[in-house]
C-alpha positions as CSV (number, residue, x, y, z in Angstrom):
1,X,40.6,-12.7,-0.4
2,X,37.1,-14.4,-1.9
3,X,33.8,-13.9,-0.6
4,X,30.3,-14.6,-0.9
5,X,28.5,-12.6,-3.6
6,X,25.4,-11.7,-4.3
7,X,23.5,-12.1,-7.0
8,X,23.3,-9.6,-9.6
9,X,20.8,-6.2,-8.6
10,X,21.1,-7.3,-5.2
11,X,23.8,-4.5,-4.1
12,X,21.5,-1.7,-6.0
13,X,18.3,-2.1,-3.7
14,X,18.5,0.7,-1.7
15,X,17.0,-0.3,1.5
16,X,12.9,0.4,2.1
17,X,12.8,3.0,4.9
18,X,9.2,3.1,6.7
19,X,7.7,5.7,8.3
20,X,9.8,7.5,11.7
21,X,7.9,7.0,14.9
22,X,10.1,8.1,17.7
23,X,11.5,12.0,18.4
24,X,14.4,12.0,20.7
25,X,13.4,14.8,23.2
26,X,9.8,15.1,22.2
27,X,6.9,13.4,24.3
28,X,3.0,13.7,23.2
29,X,4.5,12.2,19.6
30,X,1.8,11.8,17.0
31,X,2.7,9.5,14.1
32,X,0.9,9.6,10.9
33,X,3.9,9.0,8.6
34,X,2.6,5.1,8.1
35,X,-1.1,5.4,7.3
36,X,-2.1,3.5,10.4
37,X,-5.9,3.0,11.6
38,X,-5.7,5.6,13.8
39,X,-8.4,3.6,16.3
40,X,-5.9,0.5,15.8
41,X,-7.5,-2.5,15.4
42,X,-11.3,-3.8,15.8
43,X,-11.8,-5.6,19.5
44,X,-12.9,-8.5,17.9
45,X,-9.5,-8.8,16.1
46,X,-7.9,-8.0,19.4
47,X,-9.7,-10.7,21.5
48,X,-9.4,-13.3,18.6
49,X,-5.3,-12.8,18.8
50,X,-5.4,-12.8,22.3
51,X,-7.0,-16.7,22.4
52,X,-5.0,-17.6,19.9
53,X,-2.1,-16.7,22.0
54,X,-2.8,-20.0,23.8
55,X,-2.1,-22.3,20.7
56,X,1.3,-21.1,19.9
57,X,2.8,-24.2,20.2
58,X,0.6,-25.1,17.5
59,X,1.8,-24.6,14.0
60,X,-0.6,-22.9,11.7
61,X,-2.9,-23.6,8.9
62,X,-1.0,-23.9,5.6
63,X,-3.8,-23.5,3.0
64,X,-5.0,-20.7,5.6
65,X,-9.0,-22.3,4.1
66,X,-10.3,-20.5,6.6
67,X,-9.2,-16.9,6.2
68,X,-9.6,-17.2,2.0
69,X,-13.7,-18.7,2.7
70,X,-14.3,-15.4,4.6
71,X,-12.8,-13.0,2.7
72,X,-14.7,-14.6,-0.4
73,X,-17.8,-14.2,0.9
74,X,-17.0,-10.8,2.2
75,X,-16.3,-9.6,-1.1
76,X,-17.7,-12.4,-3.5
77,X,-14.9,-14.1,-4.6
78,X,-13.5,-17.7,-5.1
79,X,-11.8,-18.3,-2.3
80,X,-9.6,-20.8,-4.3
81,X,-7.9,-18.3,-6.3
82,X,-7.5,-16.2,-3.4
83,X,-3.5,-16.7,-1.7
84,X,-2.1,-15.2,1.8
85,X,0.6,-13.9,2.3
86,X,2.8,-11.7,4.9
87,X,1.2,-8.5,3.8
88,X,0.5,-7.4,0.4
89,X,4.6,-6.8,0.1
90,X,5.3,-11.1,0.0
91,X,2.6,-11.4,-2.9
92,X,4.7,-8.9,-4.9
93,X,7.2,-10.3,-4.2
94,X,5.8,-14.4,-5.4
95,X,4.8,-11.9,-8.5
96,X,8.0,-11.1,-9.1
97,X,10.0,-14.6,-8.1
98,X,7.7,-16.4,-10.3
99,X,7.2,-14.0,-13.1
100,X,10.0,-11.9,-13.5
101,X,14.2,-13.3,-13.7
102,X,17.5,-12.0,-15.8
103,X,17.1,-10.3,-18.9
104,X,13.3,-9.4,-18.0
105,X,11.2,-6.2,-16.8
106,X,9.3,-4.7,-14.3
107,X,7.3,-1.3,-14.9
108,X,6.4,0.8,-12.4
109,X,5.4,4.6,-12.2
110,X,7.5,7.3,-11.1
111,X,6.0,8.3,-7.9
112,X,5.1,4.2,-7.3
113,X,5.4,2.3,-4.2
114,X,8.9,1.5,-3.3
115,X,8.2,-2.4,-2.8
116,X,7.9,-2.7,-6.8
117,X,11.7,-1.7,-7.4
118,X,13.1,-4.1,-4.6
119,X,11.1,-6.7,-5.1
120,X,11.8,-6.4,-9.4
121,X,15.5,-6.1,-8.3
122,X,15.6,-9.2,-5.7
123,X,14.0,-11.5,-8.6
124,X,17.1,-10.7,-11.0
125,X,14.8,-8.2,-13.2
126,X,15.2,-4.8,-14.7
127,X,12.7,-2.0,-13.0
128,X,11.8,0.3,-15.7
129,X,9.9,3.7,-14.3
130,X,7.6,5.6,-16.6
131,X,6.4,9.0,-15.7
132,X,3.3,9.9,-14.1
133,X,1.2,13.1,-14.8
134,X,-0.1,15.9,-12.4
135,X,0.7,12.8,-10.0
136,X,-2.0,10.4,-11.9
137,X,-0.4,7.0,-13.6
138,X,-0.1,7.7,-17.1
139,X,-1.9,4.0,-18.7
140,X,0.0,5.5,-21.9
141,X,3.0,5.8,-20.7
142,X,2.5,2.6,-19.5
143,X,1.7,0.9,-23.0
144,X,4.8,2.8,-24.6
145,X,7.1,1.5,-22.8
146,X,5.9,-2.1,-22.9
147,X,8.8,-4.5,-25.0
148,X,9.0,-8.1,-25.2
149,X,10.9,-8.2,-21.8
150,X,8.2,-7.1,-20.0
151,X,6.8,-9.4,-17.8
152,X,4.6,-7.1,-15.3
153,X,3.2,-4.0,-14.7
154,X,2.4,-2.4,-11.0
155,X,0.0,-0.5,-10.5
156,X,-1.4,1.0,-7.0
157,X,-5.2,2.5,-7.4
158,X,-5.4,4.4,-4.8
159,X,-1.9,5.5,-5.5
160,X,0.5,5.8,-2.4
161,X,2.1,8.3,-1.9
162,X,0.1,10.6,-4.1
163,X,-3.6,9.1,-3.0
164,X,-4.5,9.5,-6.6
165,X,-6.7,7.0,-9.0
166,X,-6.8,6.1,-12.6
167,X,-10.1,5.9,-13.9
168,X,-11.8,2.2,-14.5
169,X,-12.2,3.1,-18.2
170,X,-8.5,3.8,-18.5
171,X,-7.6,0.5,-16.6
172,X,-9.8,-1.6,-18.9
173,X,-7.9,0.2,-22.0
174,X,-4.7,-0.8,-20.5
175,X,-5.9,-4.0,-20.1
176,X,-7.1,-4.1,-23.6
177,X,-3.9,-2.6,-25.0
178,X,-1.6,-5.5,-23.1
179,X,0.6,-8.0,-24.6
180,X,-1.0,-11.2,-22.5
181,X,2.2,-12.8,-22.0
182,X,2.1,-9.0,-19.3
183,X,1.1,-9.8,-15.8
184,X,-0.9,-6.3,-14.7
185,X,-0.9,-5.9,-10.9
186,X,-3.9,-3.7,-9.5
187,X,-2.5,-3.2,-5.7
188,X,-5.5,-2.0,-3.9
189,X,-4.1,-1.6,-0.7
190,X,-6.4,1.7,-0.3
191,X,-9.1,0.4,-2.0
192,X,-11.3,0.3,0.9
193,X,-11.1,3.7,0.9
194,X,-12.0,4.8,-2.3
195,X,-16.2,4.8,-2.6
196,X,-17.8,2.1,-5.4
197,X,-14.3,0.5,-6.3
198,X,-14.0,-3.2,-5.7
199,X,-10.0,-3.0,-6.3
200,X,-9.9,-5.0,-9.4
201,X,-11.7,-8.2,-8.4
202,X,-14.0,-7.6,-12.2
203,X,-10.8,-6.9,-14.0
204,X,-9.5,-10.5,-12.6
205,X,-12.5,-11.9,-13.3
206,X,-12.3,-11.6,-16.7
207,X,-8.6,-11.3,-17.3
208,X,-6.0,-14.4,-16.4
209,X,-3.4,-11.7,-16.8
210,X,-4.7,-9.3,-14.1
211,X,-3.9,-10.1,-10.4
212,X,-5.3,-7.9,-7.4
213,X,-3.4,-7.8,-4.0
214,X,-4.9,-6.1,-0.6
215,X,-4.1,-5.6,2.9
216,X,-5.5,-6.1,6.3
217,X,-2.8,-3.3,7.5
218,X,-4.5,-0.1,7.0
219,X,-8.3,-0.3,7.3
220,X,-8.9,-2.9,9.5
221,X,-5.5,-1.9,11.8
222,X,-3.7,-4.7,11.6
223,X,-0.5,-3.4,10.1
224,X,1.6,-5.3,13.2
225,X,0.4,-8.5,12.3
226,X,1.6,-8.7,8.2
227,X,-1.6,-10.3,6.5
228,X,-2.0,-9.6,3.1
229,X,-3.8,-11.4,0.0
230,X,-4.0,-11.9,-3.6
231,X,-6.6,-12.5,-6.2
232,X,-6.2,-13.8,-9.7
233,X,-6.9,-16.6,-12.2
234,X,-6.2,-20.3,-11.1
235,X,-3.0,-20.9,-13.1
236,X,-1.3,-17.8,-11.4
237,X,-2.5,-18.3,-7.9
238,X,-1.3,-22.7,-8.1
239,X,2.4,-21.5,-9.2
240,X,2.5,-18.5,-6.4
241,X,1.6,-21.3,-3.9
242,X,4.7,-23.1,-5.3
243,X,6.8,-20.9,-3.6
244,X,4.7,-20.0,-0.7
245,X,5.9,-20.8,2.5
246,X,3.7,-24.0,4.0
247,X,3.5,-21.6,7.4
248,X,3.8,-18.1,6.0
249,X,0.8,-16.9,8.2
250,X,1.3,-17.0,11.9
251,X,-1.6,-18.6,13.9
252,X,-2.6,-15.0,15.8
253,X,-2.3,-13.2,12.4
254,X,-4.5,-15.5,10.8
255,X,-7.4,-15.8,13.8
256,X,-7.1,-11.6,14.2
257,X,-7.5,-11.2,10.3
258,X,-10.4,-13.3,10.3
259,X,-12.3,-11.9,13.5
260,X,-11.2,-8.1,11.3
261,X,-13.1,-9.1,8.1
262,X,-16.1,-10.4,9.7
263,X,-16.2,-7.3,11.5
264,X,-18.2,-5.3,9.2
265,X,-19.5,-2.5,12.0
266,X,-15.9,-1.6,12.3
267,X,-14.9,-1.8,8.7
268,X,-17.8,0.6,7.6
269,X,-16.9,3.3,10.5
270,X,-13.4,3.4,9.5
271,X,-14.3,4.4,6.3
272,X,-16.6,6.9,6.9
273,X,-14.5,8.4,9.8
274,X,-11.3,8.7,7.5
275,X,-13.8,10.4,4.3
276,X,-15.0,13.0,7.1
277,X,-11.8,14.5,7.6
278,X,-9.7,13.6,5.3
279,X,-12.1,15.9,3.4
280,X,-11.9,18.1,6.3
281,X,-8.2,18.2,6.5
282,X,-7.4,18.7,3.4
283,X,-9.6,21.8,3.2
284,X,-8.0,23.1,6.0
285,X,-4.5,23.1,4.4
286,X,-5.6,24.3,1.4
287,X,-6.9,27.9,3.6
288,X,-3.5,27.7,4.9
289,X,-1.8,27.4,1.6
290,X,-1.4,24.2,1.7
291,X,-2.9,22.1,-1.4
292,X,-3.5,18.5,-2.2
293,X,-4.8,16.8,-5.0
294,X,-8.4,14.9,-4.3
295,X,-6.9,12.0,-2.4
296,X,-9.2,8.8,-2.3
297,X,-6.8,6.9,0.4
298,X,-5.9,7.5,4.4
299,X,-3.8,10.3,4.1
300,X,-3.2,13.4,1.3
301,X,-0.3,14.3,-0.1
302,X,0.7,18.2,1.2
303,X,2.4,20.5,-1.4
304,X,4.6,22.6,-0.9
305,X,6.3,25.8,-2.7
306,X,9.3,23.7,-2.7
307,X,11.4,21.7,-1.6
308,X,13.0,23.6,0.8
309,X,9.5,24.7,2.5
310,X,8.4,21.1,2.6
311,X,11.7,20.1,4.6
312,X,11.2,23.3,6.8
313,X,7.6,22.7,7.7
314,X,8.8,18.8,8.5
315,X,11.4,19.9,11.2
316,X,8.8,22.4,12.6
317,X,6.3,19.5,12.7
318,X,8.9,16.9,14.6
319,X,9.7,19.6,17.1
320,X,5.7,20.1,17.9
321,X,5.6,16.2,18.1
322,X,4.2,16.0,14.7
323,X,5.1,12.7,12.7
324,X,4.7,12.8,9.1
325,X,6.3,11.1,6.0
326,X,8.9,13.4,3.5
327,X,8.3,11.6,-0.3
328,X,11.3,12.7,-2.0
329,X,12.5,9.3,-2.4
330,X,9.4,9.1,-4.4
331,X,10.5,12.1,-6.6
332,X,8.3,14.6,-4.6
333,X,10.5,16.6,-2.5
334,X,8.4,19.0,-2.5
335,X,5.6,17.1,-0.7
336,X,4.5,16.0,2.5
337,X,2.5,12.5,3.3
338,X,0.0,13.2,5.7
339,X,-2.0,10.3,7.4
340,X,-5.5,11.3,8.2
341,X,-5.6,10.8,11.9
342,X,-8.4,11.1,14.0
343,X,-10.4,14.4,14.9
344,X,-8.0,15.3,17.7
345,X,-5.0,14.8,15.3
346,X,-6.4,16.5,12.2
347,X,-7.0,19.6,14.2
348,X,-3.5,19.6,15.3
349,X,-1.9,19.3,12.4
350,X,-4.0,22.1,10.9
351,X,-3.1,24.2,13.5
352,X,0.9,23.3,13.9
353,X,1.3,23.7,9.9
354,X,-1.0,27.0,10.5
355,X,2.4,28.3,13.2
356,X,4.5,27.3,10.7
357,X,2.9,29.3,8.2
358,X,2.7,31.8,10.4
359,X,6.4,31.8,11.4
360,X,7.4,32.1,8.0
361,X,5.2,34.8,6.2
């Protein structure tokens, strides 16, 4: 008997699995195994979805002019190089279905964001890992394993899950060093989080082979609502539109993401409240045992002795009500993802991983 098949890489995506938020049994449940704005999203966004809840019968823009004007002048960009999309994840993926078909390559780092592989797979292209080192993107690794059937490279700076960064100087080498027929990807869906970094925008300014994407899903809270965008020259951004949905963006998404990025007050306090204690957090692991390298993102990445303690210290964590992300589909079973919550949740994490700690000494 015949039946439909797919088309070739299809069958080895293994499906994305996001972060746990329920614990059958448990009650008072934290979750920080997404890297969610712990304070959700600004009011403004919230009363600006809210009275666009009245227009639903309305379809949306589909140029979304109004969204791209304000997040150019928030960051001083052109807004007609700038492209929406469902979150960050649907502009790798036009990356990928524009850039990247049969018999051509993807490269990604070992401990990269999952979205890369899938969405290098879906488009009928070869993922090829390189390793990382200490948990930092290697650019040389990178640059050696570059052929001619490379068609883009994905990079995240901040890194996820590690919260790591390569250094401007070593991205501007890479850049250098990089056959221009390569698409480099600089996803800086962290990069409101890191201090003095601009996520790439400077490299796109003078690169046509450099894109930035970003997301209105951690800082600004909006993670429910899928709003993402992309930077890069004009030739890349008019054939990504080519396969843009006309009505990608709902209307709500678009009016809450717009009220979010004007909201500078908000933006500023997130940032500041996730650098106190994160710092703080990761500190108090460390007393406990419990190190991290210098993560410039919203969580840190907890190591462990191995992987056995890591998946012990999980279980303990889910049966105090404790939410948190195991990485060893990102080759780091020995690790933890921790989001940094707010004060109340930082302290009790410290002090559930201090029981466990405890408990096992």
């Amino acid at each position: 008997m015949t039946r439909p098949i797919p088309q070739p890489g299809i069958m080895d995506i293994a499906l994305y699995q996001g972060g746990a938020s329920h614990i059958d049994g448990v009650s008072n449940v934290l979750k920080l195994s997404s890297n969610e704005n712990p304070n959700g999203p600004p009011q403004s966004a919230r009363e600006a979805i809210v009275k666009a809840a009245q227009e639903l019968h309305r379809y949306p823009s589909t140029d979304h002019i109004e969204l791209r004007t304000a997040i150019a002048a928030r960051f001083g960009l052109d807004a007609n190089r700038i492209i929406c999309g469902a979150g960050s994840d649907e502009i790798i993926a036009f990356l990928c279905q524009a850039y990247a078909g049969f018999g051509d390559e993807v490269i990604y780092t070992e401990h990269g964001f999952g979205m890369y592989k899938i969405s290098a797979r879906a488009a009928g292209a070869t993922p090829v890992q390189v390793k990382e080192r200490n948990r930092v993107v290697s650019t040389k690794a990178i640059l050696d394993a570059v052929t001619d059937k490379t068609k883009l490279v994905f990079i995240a700076n901040p890194a996820n899950p590690t919260g790591t960064m390569v250094s401007q100087a070593r991205i501007r080498d890479l850049i250098r060093d990089l056959p221009p027929h390569v698409i480099l990807v600089l996803d800086g869906a962290y990069a409101e989080f890191a201090d003095d970094y601009d996520g790439g925008a400077a490299f796109v300014e003078k690169n046509d082979n450099v894109v930035m994407t970003r997301t209105f899903s951690k800082l600004y809270g909006l993670g429910g609502l899928r709003v993402g965008w992309g930077y890069g020259s004009q030739a890349v951004i008019d054939v990504l539109n080519r396969i843009r949905g006309p009505f990608n963006l709902s209307g709500p998404a678009l009016a809450g993401a717009l009220a979010a990025i004007e909201d500078t007050h908000f933006a500023q306090k997130a940032k500041a409240d996730n650098a106190k204690w994160r710092a703080w957090l990761a500190e108090a692991l460390a007393e406990l045992g419990v190190p991290s390298d210098v993560s410039k993102a919203n969580f840190i990445l907890a190591r462990f002795a191995s992987a056995e303690e890591a998946e012990a210290c999980d279980e303990f964590m889910k049966s105090k009500g404790v939410i948190v992300r195991r990485v060893a589909g990102y080759g780091l079973p020995y690790c933890l993802r921790i989001t940094v919550g707010d004060e109340a949740g930082c302290r009790r994490v410290a002090h559930v991983i201090g029981q466990f700690k405890e408990g096992t000494s």
